[in-house]
KEKE-3310 file (N, C-alpha, C; in steps of 0.2 Angstrom, whole numbers, plus 5000, padded with zeros to 4 digits):
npx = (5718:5725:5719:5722:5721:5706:5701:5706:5695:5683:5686:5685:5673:5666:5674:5665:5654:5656:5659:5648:5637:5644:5646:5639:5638:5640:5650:5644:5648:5663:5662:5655:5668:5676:5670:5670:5685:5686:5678:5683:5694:5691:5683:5695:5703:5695:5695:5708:5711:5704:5694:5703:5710:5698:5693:5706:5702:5689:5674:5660:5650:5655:5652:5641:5638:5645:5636:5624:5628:5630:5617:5609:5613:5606:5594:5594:5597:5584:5580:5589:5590:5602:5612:5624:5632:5632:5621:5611:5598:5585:5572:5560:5560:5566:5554:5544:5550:5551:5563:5571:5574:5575:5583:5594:5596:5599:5612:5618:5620:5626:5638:5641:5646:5655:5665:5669:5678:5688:5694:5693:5704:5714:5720:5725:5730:5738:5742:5731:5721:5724:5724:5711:5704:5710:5701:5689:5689:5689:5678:5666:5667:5664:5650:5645:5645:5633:5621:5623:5619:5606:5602:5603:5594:5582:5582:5586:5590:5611:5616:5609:5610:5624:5623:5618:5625:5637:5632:5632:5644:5651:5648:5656:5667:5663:5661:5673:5678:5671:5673:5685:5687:5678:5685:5694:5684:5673:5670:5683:5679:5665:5666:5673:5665:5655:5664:5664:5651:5653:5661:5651:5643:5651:5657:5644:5644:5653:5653:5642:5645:5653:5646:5634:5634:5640:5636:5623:5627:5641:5658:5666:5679:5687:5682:5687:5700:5697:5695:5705:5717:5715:5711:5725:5731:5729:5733:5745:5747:5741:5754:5766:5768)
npy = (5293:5289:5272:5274:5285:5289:5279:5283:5292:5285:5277:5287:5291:5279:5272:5281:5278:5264:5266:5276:5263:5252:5257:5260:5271:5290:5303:5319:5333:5330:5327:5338:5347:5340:5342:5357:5360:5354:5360:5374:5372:5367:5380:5387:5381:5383:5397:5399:5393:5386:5398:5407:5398:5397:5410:5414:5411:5418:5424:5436:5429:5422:5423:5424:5409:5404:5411:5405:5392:5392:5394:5383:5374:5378:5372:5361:5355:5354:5344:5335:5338:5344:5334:5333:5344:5337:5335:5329:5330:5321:5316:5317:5311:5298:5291:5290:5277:5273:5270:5286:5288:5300:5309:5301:5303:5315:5318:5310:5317:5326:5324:5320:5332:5336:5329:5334:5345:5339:5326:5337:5346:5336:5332:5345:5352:5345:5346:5356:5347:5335:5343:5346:5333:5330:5340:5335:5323:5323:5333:5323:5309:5314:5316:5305:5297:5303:5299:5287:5285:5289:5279:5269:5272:5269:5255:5247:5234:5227:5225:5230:5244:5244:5243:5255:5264:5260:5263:5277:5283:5277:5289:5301:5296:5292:5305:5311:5303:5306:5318:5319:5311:5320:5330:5337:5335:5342:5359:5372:5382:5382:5372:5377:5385:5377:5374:5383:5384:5372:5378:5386:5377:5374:5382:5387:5374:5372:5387:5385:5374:5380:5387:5383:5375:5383:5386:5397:5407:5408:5405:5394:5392:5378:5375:5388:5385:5372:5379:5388:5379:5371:5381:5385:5371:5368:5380:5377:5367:5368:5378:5371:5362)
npz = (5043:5059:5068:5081:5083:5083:5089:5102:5101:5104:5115:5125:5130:5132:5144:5153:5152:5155:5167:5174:5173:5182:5196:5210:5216:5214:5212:5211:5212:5210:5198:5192:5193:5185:5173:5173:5172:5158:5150:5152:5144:5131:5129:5129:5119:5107:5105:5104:5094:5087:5078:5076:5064:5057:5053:5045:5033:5028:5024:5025:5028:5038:5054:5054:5054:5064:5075:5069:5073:5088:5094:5088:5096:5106:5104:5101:5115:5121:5119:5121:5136:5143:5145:5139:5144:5158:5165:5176:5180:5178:5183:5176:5166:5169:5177:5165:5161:5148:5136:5133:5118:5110:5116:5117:5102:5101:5107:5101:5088:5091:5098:5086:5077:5086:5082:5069:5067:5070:5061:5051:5052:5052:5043:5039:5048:5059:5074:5079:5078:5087:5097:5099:5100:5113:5121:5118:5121:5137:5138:5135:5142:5155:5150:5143:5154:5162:5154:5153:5165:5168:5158:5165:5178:5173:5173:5162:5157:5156:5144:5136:5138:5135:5122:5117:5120:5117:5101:5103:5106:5097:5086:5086:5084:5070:5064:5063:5054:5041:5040:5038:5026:5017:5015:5005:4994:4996:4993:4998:5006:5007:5016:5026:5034:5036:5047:5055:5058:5069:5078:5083:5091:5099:5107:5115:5121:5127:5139:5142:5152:5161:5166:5168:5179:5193:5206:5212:5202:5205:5204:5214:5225:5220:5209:5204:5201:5192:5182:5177:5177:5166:5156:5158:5152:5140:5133:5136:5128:5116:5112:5116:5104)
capx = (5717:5725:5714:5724:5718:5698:5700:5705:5689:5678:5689:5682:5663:5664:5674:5663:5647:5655:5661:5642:5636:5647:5646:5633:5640:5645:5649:5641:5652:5668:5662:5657:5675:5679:5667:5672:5689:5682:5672:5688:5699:5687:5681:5704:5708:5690:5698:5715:5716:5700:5691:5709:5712:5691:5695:5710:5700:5683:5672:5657:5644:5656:5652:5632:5636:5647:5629:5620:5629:5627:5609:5607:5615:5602:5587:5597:5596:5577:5578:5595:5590:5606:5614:5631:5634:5632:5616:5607:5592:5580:5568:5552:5561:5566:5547:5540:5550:5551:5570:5573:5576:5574:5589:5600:5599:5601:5614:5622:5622:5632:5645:5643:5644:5659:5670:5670:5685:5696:5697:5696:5710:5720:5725:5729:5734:5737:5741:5725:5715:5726:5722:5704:5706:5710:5695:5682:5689:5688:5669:5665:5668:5656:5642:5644:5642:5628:5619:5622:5615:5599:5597:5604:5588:5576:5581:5587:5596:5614:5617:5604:5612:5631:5623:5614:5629:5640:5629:5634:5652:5654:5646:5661:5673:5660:5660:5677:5681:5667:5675:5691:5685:5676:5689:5696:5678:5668:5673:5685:5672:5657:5669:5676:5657:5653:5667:5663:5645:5653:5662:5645:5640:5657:5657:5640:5644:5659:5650:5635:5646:5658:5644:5628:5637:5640:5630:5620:5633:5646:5664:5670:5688:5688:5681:5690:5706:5700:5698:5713:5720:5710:5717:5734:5733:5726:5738:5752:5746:5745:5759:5771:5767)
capy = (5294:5280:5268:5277:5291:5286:5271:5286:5297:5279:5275:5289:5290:5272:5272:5284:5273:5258:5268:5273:5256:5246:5260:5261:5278:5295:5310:5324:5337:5331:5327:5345:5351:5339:5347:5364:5357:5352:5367:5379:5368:5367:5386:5391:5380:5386:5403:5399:5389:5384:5404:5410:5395:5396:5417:5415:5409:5419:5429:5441:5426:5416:5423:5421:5404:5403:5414:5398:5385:5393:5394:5378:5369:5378:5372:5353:5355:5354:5336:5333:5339:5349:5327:5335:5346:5334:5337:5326:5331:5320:5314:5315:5306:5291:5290:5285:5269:5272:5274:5293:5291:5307:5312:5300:5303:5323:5316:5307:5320:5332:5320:5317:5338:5336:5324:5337:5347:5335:5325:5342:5348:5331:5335:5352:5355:5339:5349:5359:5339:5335:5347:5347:5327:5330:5342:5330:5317:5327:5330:5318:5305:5314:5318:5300:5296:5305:5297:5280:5286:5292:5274:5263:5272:5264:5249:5240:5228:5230:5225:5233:5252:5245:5244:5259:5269:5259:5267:5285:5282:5279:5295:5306:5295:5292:5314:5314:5298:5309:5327:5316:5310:5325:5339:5339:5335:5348:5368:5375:5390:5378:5368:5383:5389:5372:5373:5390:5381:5369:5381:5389:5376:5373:5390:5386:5369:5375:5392:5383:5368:5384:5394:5380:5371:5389:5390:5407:5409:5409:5399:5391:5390:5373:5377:5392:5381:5369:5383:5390:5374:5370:5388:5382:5365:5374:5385:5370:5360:5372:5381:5366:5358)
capz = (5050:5063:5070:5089:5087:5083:5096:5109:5101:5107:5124:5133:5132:5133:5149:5155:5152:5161:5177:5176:5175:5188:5199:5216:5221:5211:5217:5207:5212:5208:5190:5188:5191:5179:5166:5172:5168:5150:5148:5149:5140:5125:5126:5125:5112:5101:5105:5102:5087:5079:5079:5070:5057:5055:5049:5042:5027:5032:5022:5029:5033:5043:5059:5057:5054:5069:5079:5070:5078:5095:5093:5085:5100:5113:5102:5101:5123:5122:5117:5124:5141:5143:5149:5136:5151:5165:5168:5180:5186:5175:5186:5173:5161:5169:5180:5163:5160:5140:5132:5129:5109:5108:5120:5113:5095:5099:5110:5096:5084:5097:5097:5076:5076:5091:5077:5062:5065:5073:5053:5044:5054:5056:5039:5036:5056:5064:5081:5083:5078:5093:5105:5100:5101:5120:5124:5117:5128:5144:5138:5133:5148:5160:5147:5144:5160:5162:5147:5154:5171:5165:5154:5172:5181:5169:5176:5157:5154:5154:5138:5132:5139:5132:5115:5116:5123:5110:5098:5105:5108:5089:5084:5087:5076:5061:5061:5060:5049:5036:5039:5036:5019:5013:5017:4999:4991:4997:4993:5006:5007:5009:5023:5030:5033:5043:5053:5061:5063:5074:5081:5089:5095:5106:5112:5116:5125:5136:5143:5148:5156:5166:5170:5172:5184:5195:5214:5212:5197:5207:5205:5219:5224:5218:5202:5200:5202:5189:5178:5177:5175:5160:5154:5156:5150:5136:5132:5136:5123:5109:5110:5115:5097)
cpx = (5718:5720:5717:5719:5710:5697:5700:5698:5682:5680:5685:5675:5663:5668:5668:5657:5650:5656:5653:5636:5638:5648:5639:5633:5645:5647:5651:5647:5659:5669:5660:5663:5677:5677:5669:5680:5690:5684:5680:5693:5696:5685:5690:5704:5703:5693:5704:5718:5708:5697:5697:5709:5705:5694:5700:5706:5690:5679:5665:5651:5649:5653:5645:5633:5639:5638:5624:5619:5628:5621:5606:5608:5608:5597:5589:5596:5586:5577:5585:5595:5596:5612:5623:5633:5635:5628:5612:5601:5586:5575:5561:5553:5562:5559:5544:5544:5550:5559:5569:5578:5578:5580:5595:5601:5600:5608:5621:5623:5624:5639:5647:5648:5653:5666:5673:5677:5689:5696:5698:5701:5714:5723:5730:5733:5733:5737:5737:5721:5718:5724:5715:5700:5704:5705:5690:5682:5690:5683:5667:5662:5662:5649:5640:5642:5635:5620:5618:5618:5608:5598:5598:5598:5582:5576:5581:5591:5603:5616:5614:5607:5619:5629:5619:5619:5634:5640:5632:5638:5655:5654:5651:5666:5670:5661:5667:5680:5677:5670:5683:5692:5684:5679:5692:5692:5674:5673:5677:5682:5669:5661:5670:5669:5655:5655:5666:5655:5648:5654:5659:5644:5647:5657:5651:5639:5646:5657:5648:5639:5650:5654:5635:5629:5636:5634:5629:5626:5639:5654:5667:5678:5690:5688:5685:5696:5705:5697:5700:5717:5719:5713:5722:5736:5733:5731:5747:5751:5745:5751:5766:5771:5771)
cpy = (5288:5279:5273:5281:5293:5282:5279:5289:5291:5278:5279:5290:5283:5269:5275:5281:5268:5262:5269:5268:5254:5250:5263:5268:5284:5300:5317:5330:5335:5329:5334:5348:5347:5341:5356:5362:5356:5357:5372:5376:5370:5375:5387:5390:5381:5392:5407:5397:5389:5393:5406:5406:5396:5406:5418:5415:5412:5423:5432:5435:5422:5416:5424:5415:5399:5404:5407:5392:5385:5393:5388:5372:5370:5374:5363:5351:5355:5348:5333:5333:5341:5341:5331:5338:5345:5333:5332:5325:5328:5317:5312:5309:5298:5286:5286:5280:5268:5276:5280:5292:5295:5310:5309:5302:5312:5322:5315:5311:5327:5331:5319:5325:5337:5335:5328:5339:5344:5328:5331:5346:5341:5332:5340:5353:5349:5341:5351:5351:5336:5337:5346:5339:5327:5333:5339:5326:5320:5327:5325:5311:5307:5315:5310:5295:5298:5301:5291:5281:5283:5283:5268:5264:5267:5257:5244:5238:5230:5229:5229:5242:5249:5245:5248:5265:5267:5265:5275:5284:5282:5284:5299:5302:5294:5302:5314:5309:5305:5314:5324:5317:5313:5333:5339:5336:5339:5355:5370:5377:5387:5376:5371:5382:5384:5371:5378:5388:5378:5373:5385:5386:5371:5377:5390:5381:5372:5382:5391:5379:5375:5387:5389:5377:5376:5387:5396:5409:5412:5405:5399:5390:5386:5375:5380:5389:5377:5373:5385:5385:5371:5374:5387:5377:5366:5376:5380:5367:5364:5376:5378:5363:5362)
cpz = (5054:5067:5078:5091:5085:5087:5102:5110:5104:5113:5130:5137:5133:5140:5154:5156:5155:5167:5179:5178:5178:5192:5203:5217:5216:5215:5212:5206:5210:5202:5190:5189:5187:5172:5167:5169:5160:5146:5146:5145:5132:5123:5125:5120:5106:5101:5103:5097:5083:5076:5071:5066:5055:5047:5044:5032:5026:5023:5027:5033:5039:5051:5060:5056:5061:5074:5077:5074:5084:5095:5091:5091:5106:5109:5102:5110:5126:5122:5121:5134:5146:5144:5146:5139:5157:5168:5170:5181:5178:5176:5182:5169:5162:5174:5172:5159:5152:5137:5128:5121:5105:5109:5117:5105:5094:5102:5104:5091:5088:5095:5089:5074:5079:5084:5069:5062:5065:5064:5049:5048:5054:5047:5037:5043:5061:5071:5083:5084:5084:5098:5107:5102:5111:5124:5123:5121:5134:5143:5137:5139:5153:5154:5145:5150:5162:5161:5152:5162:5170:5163:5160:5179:5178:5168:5169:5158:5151:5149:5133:5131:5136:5125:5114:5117:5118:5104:5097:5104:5099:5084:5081:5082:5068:5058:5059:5055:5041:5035:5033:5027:5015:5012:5008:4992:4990:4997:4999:5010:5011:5017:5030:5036:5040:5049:5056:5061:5069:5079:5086:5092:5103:5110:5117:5124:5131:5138:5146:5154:5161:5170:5173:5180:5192:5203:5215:5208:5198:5206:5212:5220:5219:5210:5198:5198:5195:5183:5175:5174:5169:5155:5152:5152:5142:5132:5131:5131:5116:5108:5112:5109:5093)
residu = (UNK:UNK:UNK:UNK:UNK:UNK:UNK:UNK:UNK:UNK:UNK:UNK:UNK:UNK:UNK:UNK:UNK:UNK:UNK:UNK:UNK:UNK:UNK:UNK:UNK:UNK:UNK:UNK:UNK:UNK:UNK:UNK:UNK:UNK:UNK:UNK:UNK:UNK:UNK:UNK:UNK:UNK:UNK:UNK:UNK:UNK:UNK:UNK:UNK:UNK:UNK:UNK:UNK:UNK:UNK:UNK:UNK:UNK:UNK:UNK:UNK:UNK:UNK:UNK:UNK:UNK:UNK:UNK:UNK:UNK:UNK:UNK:UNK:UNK:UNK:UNK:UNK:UNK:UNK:UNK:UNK:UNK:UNK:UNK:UNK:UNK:UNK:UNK:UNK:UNK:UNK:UNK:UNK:UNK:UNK:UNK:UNK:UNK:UNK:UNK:UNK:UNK:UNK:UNK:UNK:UNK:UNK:UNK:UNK:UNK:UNK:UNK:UNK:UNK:UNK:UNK:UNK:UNK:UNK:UNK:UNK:UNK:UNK:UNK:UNK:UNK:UNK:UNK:UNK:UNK:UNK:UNK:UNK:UNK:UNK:UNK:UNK:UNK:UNK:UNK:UNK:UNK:UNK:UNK:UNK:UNK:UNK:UNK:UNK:UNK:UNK:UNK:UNK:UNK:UNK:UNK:UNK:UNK:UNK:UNK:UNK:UNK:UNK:UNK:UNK:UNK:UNK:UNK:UNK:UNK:UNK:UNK:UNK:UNK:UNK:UNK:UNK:UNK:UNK:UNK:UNK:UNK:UNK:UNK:UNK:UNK:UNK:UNK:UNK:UNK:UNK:UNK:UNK:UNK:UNK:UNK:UNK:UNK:UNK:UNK:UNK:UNK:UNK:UNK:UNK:UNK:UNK:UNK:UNK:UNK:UNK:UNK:UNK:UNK:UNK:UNK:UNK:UNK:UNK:UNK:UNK:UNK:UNK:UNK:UNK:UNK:UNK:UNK:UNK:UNK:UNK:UNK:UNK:UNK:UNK:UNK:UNK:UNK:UNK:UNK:UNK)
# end
């Protein structure tokens, strides 16, 4: 696997944490159209590429284990505090002045979880590790942002939040440096099996991010626009390869 395309899977959550940090002024709304953005991007190409190569090679449990990883993500959002979705509103947590541990390391094993397929496909299907490559880094950037929010309220030390967000940022290339390594270690079956885990829990991600985001579970023009867009780019990017 090249250092490029592991250096871009660290680039973007790590941009995402300094625009956080050297930045006085966000503006909420037009990071959630860049996670609805995301969100469709990521549910297409779960839909359009990982779902079909997960089956092609299926037997009867794969799609509990798919139902697993969707369930597995909502129960990971107890401790996560939904932040992988752009979520803000963490008021209790930065009042008691003690590093959410707890957020980051469910945080970080999102991102470990994020990094599986894009090494077990960059072998067998370099183009979906591609596509799926470009959906993690569209989430990726705001949930990272987010993250560093939350730890730039608690008024540490900036050193303190880049080594702390480092931390995170590296998650997503160790999963798929590991899938990388282990794809022709571990039983196809058995691998198979994980990757329609992950699978739940993308499906899982990019719902919540199109549909939490939602005013009275509505899409807005805008929205819908970067929906759509999402859709397309989607669709542009798999079936140009």
């Amino acid at each position: 696997m090249s250092f490029l395309f592991l250096g871009l899977l660290f680039i973007s959550p790590f941009l995402g944490s300094l625009a956080a940090l050297y930045s006085n002024k966000y503006d909420e709304n037009k990071l959630k159209l860049l996670l609805s953005f995301a969100g469709a991007y990521l549910f297409s190409i779960t839909i359009i590429s990982l779902m079909p190569e997960v089956y092609s090679n299926s037997n009867k449990y794969t799609g509990m284990f798919i139902l697993a990883g969707f369930w597995f993500q909502i129960l990971m959002e107890k401790y996560s505090k939904g932040i992988e979705h752009g979520h803000f509103h963490l008021h209790d947590v930065v009042k008691k002045h003690v590093i959410p541990f707890g957020i980051i390391a469910s945080m970080c094993l999102h991102t470990f979880l994020e990094g599986i397929p894009l090494g077990a496909f960059f072998q067998s299907n370099a183009s979906i590790s591609y596509s799926i490559l470009v959906g993690i880094a569209l989430h990726e950037f705001p949930a990272a942002f987010a993250l560093a929010i939350i730890l730039k309220g608690l008024k540490l030390n900036n050193k303190v939040i880049i080594a702390l967000m480092t931390f995170y940022c590296l998650a997503s290339p160790i999963g798929a440096t590991l899938s990388y390594s282990l794809n022709y270690t571990v039983p196809e079956l058995v691998f198979n099996q994980f990757m329609a885990f992950v699978i739940g829990t993308f499906l899982n991600i990019s719902t919540t991010i199109l549909f939490e985001s939602s005013e009275h579970h509505r899409f807005s023009k805008l929205k819908t626009y970067a929906v759509l867009v999402g859709v397309f780019f989607a669709l542009v990017v798999v079936f140009a390869q």
